[in-house]
N, C-alpha and C positions, 0 to 999 in steps of 0.2 A: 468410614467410607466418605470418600470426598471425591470431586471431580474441581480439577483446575482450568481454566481456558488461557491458555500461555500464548504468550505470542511470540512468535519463530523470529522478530526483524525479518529486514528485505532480503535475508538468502547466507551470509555468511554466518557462519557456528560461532565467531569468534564477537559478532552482535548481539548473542544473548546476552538478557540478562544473566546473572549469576543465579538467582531465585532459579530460572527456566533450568538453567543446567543440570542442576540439581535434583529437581523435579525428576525431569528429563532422566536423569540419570538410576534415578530410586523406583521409574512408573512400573504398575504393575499392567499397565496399559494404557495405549496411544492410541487417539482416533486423530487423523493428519490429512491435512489437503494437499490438493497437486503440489502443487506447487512449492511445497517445503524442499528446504536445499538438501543436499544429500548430504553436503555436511553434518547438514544441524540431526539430518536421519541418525548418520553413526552416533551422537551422543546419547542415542535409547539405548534405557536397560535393555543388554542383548536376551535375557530373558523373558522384555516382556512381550505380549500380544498387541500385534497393531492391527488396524480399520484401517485403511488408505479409501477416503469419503470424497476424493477430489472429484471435481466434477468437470467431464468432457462433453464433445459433442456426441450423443447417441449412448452417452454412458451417463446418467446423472443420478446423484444420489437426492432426494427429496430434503428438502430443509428441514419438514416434518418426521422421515427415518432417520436422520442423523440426531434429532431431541431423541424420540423414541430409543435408540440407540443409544446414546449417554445416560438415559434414567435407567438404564437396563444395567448398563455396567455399570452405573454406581450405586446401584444395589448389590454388585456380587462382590465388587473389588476395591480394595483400601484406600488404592491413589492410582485414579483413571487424568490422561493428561491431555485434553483435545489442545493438538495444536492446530494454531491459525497465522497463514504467515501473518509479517508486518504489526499490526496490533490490534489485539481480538475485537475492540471495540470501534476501527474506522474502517465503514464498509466491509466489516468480516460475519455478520450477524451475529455475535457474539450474546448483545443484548437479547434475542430471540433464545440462545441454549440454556443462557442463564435465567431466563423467568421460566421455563417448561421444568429445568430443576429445580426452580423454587417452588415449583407448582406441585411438585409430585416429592417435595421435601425431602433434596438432596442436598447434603452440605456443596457450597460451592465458592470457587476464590477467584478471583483474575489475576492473572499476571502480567502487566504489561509488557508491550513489546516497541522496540522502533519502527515507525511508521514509515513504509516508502515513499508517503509523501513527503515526508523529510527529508530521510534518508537516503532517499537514490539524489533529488539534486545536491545534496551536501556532500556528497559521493563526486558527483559530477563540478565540484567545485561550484555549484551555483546557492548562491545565498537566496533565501525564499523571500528575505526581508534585505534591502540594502537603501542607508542614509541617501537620499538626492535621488532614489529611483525608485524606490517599492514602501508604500507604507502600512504594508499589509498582505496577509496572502489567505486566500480561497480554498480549500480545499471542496472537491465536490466529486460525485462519479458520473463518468461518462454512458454509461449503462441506460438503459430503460427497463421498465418493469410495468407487465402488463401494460406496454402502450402508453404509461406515461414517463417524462424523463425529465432534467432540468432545463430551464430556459435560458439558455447560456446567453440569448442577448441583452439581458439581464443583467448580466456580467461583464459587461466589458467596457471595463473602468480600467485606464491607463495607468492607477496609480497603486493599484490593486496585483500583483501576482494570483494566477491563476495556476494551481494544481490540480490536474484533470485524471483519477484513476482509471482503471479500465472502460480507457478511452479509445483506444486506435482503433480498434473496429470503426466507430461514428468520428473518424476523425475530421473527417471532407466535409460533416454535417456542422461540426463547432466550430470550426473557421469560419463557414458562412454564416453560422448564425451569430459569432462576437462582428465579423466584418457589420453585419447586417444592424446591430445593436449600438456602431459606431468608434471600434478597435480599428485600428487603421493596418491594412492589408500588411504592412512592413515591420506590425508589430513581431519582435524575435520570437524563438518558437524552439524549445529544446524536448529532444525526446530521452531515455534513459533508459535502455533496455537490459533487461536483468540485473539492476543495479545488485552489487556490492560481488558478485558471483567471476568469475573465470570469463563468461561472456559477455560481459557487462560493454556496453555498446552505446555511445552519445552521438547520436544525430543533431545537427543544428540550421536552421533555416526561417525563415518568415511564416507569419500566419498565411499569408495566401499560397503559401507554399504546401502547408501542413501534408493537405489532401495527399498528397505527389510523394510524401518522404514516405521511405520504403520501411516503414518502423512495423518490426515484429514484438510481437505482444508474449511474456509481458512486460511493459513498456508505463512510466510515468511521462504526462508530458507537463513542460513547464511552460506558462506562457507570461511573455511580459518584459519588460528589458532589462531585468536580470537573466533571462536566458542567453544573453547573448554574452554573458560575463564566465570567466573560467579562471582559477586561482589564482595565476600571475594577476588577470586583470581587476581580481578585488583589493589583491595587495597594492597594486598602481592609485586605484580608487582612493582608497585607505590616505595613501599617501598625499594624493592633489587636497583633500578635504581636510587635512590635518594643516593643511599650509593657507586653507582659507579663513577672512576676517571672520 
């Protein structure tokens, strides 16, 4: 009896890992969040039993029933597979499923997965890191919890890319608060809705703009001046910098 926490990547089947596939493909049971592609859905064993734990408005499963829930099935079942988009350990509480099964002495593995914060602006031809413009990037969630959340004026370092997760809800909030912290209102500003998927959708505009852009969730945003770059213009980049002293 084992339970795996796999990670889905940002949405296409063709992302997973190999390990996941396989998994995926042998599980005697799946517990899976909204949000998994319907791709990545077809590659479960059609025999096995799935939990769809995703959590809506007026519909939510407890962080607490969903441990409860995997110590239960991996006491009945050989190879239980909770998938979690993206990768189980950034912002997926992963670390939380795995100490409740370490706690109640369940064999248990991760699998990694591609993170959308990677992975949707690389998607979007936008490099997280680039020579002469980014010497670093951020990842952090835009979310709150119980009242408190990140200090995003904190953050805003011009030299720094910022990677905002389930952000666009508080989107009009982190504008003002990196403007407020001394990002300068014209800082670029990309959003990346449903990366890697059939819908996949890139909005592009300024941080004082953010509030305004019509970005549907869910959505990675990217902030910083590599947002304003897209493949032609990394390859161009690429090019001037190779010709400098």
């Amino acid at each position: 009896m084992t339970v795996y926490l796999v990670g889905a990547g940002p949405g296409d089947a063709d992302l997973l890992t190999i390990r996941a596939a396989r998994l995926l493909a042998s599980a005697d049971v799946v517990v899976h969040d909204r949000l998994i592609g319907h791709d990545v859905l077809e590659v479960i064993n059609p025999n096995a039993i799935r939990y769809d734990v995703g959590k809506l408005p007026g519909r939510s499963h407890s962080q607490e029933r969903i441990n409860e829930l995997l110590v239960t099935l991996g006491r009945e079942y050989d190879c239980v597979v909770r998938l979690k988009g993206g990768d189980p350990f950034v912002f997926g509480r992963g670390g939380e499923e795995v100490q409740a099964l370490v706690e109640n002495a369940i064999p248990v593995h991760v699998v990694p997965g591609i993170s959308s914060a990677f992975g949707a602006p690389l998607l979007a031809g936008i490099p997280v890191t680039h020579r002469g413009l980014s010497h670093g990037v951020t990842v952090v969630t835009g979310s709150s919890l119980k009242g408190s959340s990140v200090d995003f004026s904190q953050l805003a370092n011009p030299d720094i890319t910022l990677v905002v997760l389930m952000g666009v809800e508080r989107r009009r909030d982190i504008a003002n608060a990196l403007i407020e912290g001394g990002l300068a209102p014209s800082t670029p500003v990309a959003a990346i809705e449903w990366a890697s998927t059939s819908r996949e959708h890139v909005l592009r505009g300024t941080l004082q703009e953010l509030g305004a852009l019509q970005v549907v969730a869910p959505a990675v945003l990217v902030i910083g001046p590599v947002a304003a770059l897209a493949t032609s213009d990394v390859h161009a980049l690429v090019a001037d910098l190779a010709l400098q002293p």
